[in-house]
N, CA, C and O atoms as CSV, one atom per row, in Angstrom:
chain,resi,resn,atom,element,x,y,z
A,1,UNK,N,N,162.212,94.611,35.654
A,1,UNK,CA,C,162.062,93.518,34.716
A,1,UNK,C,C,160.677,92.906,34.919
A,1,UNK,O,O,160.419,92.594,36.082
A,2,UNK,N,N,159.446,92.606,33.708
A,2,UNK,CA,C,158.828,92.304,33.713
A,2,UNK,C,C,158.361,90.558,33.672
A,2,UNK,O,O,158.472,90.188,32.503
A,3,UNK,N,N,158.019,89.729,34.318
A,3,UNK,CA,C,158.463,88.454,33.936
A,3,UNK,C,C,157.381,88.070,32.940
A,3,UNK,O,O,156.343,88.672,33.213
A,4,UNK,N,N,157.284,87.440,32.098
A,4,UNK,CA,C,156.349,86.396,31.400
A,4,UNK,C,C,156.010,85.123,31.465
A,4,UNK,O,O,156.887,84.265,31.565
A,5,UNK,N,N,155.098,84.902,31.433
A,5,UNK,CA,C,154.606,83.306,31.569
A,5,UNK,C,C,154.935,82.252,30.059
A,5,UNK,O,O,154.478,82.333,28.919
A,6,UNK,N,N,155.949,81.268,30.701
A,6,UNK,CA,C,155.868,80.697,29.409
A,6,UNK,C,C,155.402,79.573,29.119
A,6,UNK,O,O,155.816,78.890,28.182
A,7,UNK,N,N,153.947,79.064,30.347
A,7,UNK,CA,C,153.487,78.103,29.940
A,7,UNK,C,C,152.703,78.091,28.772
A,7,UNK,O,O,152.172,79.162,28.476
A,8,UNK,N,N,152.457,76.848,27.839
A,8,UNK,CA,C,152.114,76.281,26.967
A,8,UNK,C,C,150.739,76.377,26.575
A,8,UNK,O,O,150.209,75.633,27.400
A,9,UNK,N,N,149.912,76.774,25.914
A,9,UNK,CA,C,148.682,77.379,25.731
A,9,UNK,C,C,147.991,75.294,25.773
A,9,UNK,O,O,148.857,74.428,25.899
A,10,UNK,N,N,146.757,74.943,25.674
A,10,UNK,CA,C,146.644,73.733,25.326
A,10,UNK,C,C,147.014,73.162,24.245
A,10,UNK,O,O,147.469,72.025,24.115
A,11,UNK,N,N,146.740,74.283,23.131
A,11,UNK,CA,C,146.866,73.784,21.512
A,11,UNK,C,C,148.109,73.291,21.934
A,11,UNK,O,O,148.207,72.066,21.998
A,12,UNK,N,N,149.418,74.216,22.342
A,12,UNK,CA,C,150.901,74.145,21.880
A,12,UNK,C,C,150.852,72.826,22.336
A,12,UNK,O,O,150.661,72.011,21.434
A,13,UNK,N,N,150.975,72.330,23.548
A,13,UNK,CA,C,150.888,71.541,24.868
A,13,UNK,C,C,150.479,70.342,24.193
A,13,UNK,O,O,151.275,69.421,24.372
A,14,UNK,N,N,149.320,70.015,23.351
A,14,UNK,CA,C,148.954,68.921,22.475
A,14,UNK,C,C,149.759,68.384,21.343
A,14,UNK,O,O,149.911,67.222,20.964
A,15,UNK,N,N,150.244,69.522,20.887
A,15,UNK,CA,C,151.282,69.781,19.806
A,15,UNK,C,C,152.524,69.056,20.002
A,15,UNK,O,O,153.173,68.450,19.148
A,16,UNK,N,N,152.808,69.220,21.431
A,16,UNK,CA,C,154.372,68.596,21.899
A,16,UNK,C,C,154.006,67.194,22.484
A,16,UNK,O,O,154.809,66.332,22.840
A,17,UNK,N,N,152.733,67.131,22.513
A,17,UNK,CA,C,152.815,65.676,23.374
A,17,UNK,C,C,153.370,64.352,22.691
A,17,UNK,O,O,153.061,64.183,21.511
A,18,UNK,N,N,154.167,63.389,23.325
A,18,UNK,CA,C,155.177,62.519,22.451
A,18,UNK,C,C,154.041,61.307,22.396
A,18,UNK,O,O,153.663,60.856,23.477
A,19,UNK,N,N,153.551,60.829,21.307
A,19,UNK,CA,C,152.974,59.530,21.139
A,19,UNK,C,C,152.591,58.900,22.409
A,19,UNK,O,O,153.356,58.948,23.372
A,20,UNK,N,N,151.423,58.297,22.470
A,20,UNK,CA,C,151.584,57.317,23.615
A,20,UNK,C,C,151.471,58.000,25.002
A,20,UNK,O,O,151.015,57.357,25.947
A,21,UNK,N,N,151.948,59.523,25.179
A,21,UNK,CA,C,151.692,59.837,26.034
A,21,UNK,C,C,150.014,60.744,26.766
A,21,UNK,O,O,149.432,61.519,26.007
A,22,UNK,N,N,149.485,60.526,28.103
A,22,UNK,CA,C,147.927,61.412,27.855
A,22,UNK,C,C,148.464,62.633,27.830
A,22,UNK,O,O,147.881,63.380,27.044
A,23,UNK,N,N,149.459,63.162,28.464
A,23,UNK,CA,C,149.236,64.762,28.755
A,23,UNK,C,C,150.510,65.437,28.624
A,23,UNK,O,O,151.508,65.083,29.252
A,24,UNK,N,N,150.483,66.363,27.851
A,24,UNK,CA,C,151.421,66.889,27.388
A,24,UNK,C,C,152.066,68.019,28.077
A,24,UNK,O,O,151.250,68.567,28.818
A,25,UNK,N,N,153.111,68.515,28.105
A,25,UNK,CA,C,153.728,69.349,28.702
A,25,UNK,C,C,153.607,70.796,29.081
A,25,UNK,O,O,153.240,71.570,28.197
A,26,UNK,N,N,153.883,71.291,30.351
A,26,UNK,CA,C,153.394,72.474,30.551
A,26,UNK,C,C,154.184,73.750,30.094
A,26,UNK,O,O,153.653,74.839,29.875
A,27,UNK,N,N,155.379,73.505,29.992
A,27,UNK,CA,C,156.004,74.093,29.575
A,27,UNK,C,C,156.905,74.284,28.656
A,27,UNK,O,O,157.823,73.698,29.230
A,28,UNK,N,N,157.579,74.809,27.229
A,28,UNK,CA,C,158.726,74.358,26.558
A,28,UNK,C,C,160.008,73.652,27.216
A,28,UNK,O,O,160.500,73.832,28.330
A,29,UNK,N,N,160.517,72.514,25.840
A,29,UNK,CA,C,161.420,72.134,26.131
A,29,UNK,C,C,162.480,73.075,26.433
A,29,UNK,O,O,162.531,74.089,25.736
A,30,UNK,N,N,163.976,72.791,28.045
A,30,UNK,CA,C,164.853,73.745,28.033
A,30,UNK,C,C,164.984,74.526,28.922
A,30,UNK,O,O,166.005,75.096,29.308
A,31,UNK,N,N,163.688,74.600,29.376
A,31,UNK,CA,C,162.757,76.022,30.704
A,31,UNK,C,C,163.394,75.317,31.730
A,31,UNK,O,O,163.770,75.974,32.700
A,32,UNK,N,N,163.665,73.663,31.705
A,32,UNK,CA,C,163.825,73.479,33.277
A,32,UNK,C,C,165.736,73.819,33.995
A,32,UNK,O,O,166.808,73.472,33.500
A,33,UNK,N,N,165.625,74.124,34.494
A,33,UNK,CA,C,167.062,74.014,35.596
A,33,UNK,C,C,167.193,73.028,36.609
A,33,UNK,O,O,166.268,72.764,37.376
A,34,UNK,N,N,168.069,72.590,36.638
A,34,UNK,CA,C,168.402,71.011,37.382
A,34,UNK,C,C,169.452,71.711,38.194
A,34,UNK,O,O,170.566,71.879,37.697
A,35,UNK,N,N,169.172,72.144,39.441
A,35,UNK,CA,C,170.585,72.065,40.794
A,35,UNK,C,C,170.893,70.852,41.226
A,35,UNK,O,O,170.074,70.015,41.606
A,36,UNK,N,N,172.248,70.703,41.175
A,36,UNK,CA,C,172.634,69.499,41.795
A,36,UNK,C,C,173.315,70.086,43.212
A,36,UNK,O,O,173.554,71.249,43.539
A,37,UNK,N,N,173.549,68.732,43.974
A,37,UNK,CA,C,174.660,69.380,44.950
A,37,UNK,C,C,175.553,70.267,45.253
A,37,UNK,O,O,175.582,71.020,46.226
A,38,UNK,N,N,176.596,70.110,44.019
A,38,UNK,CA,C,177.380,71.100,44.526
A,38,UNK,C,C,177.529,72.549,44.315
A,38,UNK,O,O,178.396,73.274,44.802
A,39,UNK,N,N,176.175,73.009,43.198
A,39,UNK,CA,C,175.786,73.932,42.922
A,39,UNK,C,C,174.944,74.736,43.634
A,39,UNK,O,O,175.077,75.959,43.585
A,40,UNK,N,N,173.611,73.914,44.663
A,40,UNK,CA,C,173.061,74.243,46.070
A,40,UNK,C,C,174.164,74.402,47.055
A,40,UNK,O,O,173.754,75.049,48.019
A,41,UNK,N,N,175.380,74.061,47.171
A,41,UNK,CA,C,176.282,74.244,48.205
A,41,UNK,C,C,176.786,75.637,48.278
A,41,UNK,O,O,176.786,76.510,49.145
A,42,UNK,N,N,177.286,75.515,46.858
A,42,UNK,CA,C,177.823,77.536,46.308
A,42,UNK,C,C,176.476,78.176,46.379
A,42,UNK,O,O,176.778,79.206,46.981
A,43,UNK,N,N,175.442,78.238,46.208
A,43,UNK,CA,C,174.507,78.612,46.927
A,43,UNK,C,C,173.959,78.877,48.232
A,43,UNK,O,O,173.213,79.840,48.408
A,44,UNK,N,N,174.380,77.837,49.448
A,44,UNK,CA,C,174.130,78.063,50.391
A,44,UNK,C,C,172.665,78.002,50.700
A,44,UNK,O,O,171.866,78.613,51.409
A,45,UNK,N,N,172.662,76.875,49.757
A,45,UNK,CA,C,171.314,76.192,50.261
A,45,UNK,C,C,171.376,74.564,51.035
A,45,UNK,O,O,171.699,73.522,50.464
A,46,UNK,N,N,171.085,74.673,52.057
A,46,UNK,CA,C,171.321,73.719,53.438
A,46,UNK,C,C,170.415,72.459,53.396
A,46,UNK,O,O,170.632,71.253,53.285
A,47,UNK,N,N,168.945,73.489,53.575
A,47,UNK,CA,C,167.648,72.610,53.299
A,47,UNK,C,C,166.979,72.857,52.172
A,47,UNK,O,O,166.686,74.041,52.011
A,48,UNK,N,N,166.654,72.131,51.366
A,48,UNK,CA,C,165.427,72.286,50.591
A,48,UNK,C,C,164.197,72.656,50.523
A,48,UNK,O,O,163.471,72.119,51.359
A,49,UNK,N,N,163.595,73.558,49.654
A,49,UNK,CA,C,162.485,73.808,49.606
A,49,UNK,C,C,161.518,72.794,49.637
A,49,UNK,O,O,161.849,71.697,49.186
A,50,UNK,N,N,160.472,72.934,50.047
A,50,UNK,CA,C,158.859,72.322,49.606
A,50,UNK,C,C,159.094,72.287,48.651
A,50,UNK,O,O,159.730,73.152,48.047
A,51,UNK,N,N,158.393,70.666,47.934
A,51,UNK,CA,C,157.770,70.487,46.095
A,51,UNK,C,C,156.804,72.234,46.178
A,51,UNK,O,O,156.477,72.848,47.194
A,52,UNK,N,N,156.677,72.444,45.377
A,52,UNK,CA,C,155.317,73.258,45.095
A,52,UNK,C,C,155.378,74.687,45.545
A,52,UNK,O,O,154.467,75.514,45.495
A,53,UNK,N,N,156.715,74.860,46.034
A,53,UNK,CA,C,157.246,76.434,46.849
A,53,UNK,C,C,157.594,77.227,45.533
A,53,UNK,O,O,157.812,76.770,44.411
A,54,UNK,N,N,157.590,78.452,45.935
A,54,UNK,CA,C,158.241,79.711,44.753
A,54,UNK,C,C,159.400,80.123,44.807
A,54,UNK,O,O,159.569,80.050,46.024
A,55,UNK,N,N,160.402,80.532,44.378
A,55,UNK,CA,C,161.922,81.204,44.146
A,55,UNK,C,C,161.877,81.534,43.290
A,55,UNK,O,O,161.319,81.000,42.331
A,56,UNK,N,N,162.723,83.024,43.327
A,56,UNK,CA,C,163.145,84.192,42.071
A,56,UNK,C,C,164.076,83.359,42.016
A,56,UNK,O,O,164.550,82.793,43.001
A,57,UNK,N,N,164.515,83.163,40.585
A,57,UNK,CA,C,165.737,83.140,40.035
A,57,UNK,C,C,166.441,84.346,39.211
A,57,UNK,O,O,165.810,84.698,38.215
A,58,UNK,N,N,167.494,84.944,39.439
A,58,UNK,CA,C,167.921,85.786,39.294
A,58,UNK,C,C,169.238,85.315,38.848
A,58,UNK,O,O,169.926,84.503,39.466
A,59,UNK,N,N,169.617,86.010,37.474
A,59,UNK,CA,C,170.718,85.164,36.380
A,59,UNK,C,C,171.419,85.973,35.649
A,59,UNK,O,O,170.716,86.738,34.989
A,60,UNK,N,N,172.741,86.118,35.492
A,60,UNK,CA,C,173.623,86.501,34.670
A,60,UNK,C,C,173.743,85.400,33.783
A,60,UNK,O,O,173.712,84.255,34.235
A,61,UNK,N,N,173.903,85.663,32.330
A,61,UNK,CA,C,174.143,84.376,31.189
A,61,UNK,C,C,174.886,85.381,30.053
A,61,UNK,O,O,174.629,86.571,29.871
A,62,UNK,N,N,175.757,84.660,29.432
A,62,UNK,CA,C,176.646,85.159,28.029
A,62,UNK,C,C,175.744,84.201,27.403
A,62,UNK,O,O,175.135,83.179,27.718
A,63,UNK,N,N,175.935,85.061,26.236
A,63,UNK,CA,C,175.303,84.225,24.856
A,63,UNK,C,C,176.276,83.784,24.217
A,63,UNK,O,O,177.351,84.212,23.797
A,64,UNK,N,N,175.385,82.315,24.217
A,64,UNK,CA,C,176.932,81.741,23.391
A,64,UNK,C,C,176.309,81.304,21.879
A,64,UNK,O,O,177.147,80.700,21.208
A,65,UNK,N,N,175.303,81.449,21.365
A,65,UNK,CA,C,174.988,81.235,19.906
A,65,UNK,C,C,173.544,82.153,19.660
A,65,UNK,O,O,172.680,82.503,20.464
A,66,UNK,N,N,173.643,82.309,18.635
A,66,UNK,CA,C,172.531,82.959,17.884
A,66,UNK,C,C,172.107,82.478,16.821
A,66,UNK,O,O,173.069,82.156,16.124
A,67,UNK,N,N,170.950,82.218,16.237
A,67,UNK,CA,C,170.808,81.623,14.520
A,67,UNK,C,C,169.470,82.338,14.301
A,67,UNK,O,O,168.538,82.180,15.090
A,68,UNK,N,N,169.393,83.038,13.342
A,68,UNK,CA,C,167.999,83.554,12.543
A,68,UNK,C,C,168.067,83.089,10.992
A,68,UNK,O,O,168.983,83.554,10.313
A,69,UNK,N,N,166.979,82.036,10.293
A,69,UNK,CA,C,166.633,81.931,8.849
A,69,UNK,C,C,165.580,81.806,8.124
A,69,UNK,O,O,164.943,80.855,8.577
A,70,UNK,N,N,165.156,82.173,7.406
A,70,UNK,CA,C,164.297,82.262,6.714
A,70,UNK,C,C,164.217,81.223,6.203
A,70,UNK,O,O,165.315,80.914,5.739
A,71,UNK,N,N,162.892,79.910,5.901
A,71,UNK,CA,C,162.459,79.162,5.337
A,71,UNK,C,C,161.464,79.006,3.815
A,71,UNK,O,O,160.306,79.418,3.878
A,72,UNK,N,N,161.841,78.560,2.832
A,72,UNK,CA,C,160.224,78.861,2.094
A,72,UNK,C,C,159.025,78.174,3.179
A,72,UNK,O,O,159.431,77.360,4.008
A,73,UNK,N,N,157.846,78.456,3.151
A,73,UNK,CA,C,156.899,77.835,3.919
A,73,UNK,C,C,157.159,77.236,5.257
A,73,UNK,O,O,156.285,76.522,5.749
A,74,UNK,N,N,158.649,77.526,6.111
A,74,UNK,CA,C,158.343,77.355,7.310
A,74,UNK,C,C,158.748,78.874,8.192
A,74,UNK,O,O,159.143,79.011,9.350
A,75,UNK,N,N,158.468,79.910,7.116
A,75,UNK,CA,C,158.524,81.011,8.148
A,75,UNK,C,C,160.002,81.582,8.476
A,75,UNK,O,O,161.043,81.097,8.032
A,76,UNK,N,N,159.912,82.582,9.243
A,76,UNK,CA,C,161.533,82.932,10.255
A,76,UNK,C,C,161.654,81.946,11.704
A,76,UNK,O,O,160.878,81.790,12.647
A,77,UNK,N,N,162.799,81.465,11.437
A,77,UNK,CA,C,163.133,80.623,12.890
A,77,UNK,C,C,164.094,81.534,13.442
A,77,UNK,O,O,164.985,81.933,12.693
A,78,UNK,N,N,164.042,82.080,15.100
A,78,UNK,CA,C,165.071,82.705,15.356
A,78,UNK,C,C,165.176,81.971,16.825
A,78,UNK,O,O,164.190,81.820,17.547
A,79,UNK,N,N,166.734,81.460,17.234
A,79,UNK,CA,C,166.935,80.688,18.052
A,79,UNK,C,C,167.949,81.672,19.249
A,79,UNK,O,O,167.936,82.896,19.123
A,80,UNK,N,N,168.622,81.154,20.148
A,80,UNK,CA,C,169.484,81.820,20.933
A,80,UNK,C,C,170.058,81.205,22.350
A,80,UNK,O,O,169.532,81.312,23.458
A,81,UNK,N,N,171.082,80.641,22.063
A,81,UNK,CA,C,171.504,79.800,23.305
A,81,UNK,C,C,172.285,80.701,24.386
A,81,UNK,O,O,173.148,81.534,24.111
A,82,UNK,N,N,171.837,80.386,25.608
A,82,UNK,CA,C,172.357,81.071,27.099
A,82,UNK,C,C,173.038,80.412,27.596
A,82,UNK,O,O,172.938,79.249,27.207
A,83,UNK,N,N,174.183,80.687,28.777
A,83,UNK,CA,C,174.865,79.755,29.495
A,83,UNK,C,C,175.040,80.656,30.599
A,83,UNK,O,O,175.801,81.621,30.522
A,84,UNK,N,N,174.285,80.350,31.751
A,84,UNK,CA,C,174.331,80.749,32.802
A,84,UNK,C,C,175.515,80.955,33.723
A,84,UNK,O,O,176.099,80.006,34.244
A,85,UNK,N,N,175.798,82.012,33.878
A,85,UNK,CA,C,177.116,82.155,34.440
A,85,UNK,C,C,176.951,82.745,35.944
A,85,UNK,O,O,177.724,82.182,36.719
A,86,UNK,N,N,176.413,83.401,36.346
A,86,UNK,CA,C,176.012,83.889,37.672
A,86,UNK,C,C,174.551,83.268,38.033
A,86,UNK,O,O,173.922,82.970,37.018
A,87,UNK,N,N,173.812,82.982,39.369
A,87,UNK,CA,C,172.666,82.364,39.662
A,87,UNK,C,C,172.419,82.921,41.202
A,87,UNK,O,O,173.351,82.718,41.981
A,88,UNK,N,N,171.305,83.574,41.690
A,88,UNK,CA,C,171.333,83.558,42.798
A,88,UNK,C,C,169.199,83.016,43.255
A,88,UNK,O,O,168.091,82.984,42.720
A,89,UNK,N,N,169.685,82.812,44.170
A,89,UNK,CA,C,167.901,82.384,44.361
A,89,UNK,C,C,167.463,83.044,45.235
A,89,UNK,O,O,168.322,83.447,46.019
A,90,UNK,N,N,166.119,83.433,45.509
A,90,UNK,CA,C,165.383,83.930,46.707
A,90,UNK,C,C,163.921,83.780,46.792
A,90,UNK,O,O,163.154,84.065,45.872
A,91,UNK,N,N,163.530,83.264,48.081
A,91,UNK,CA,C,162.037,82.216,48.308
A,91,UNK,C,C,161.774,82.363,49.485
A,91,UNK,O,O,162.127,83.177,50.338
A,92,UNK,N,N,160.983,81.323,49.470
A,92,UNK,CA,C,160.401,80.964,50.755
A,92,UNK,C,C,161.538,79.687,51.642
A,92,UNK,O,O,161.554,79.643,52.872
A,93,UNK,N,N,161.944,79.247,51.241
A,93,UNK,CA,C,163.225,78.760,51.313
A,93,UNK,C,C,164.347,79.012,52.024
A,93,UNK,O,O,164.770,78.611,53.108
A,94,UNK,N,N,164.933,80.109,50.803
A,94,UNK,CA,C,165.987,81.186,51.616
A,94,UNK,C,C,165.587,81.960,52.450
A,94,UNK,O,O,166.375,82.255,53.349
A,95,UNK,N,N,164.518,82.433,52.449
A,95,UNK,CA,C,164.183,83.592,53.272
A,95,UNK,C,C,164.030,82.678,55.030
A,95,UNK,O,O,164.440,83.118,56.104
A,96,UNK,N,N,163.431,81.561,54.819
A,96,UNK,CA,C,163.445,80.556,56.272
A,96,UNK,C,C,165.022,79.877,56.321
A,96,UNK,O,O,165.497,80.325,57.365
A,97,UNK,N,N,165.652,79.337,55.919
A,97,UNK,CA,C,167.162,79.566,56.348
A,97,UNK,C,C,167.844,80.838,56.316
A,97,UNK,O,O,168.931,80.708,56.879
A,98,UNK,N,N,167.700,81.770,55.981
A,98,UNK,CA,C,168.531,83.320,56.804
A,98,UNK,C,C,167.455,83.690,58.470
A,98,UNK,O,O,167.857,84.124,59.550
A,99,UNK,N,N,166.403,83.395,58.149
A,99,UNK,CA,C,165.390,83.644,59.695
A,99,UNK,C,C,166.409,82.514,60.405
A,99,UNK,O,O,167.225,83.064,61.145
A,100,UNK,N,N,166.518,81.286,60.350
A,100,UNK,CA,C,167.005,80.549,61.412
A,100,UNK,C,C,168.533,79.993,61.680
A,100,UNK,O,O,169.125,79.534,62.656
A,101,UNK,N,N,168.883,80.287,60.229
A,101,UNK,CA,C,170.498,80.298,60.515
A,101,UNK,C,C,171.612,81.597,60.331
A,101,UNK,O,O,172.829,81.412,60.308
A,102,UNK,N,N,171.112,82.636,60.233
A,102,UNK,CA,C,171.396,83.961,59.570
A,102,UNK,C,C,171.985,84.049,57.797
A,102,UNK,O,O,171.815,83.136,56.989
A,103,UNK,N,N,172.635,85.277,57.516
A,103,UNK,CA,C,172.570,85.071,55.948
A,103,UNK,C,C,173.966,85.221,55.956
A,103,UNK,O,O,174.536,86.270,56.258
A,104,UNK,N,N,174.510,84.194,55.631
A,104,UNK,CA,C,176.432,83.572,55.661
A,104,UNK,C,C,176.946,83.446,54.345
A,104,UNK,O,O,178.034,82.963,54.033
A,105,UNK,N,N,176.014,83.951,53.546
A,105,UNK,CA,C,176.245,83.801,52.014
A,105,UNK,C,C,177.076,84.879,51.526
A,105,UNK,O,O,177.375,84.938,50.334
């Protein structure tokens, strides 16, 4: 699997910026993933990473919607909603809790 970058070129990035604000976003709305507790727990994540560290995310998801339409003058919109059903992570992170606590996962 090849990954792609889906940060925001400047134009786009200017494009999305909300009023009022200087600097606009690096990435599309949606991109982010929020772990909470008890989702790092089924994970078997203990300690937290560093701000600013790397992890594969690696994901099973069902599709749960699809929409493609044709607009006069706004083009083809084609959309597609995911719902993550499997998640596993691997970093700098995990890789230093399996070195010091072994891999119990």
């Amino acid at each position: 699997m090849q990954l792609k970058s889906m940060k925001l070129s400047k134009q786009e990035s200017k494009e999305a910026t909300t009023p009022g604000v200087e600097k606009g976003p690096r990435y599309p709305y949606g991109l982010c993933i929020s772990l909470e507790k008890e989702t790092l727990d089924k994970l078997g994540m203990s300690k937290l990473p560093k701000v600013g560290s790397t992890i594969t995310v690696s994901a099973r998801a069902k599709v749960e919607s699809v929409s493609e339409r044709d607009s006069t003058g706004g083009g083809k919109h084609r959309s597609m909603s995911l719902q993550i059903t499997d998640i596993g992570l691997e970093g700098e992170a995990t890789k230093a809790e399996d070195a010091l606590y072994g891999n119990n996962k």
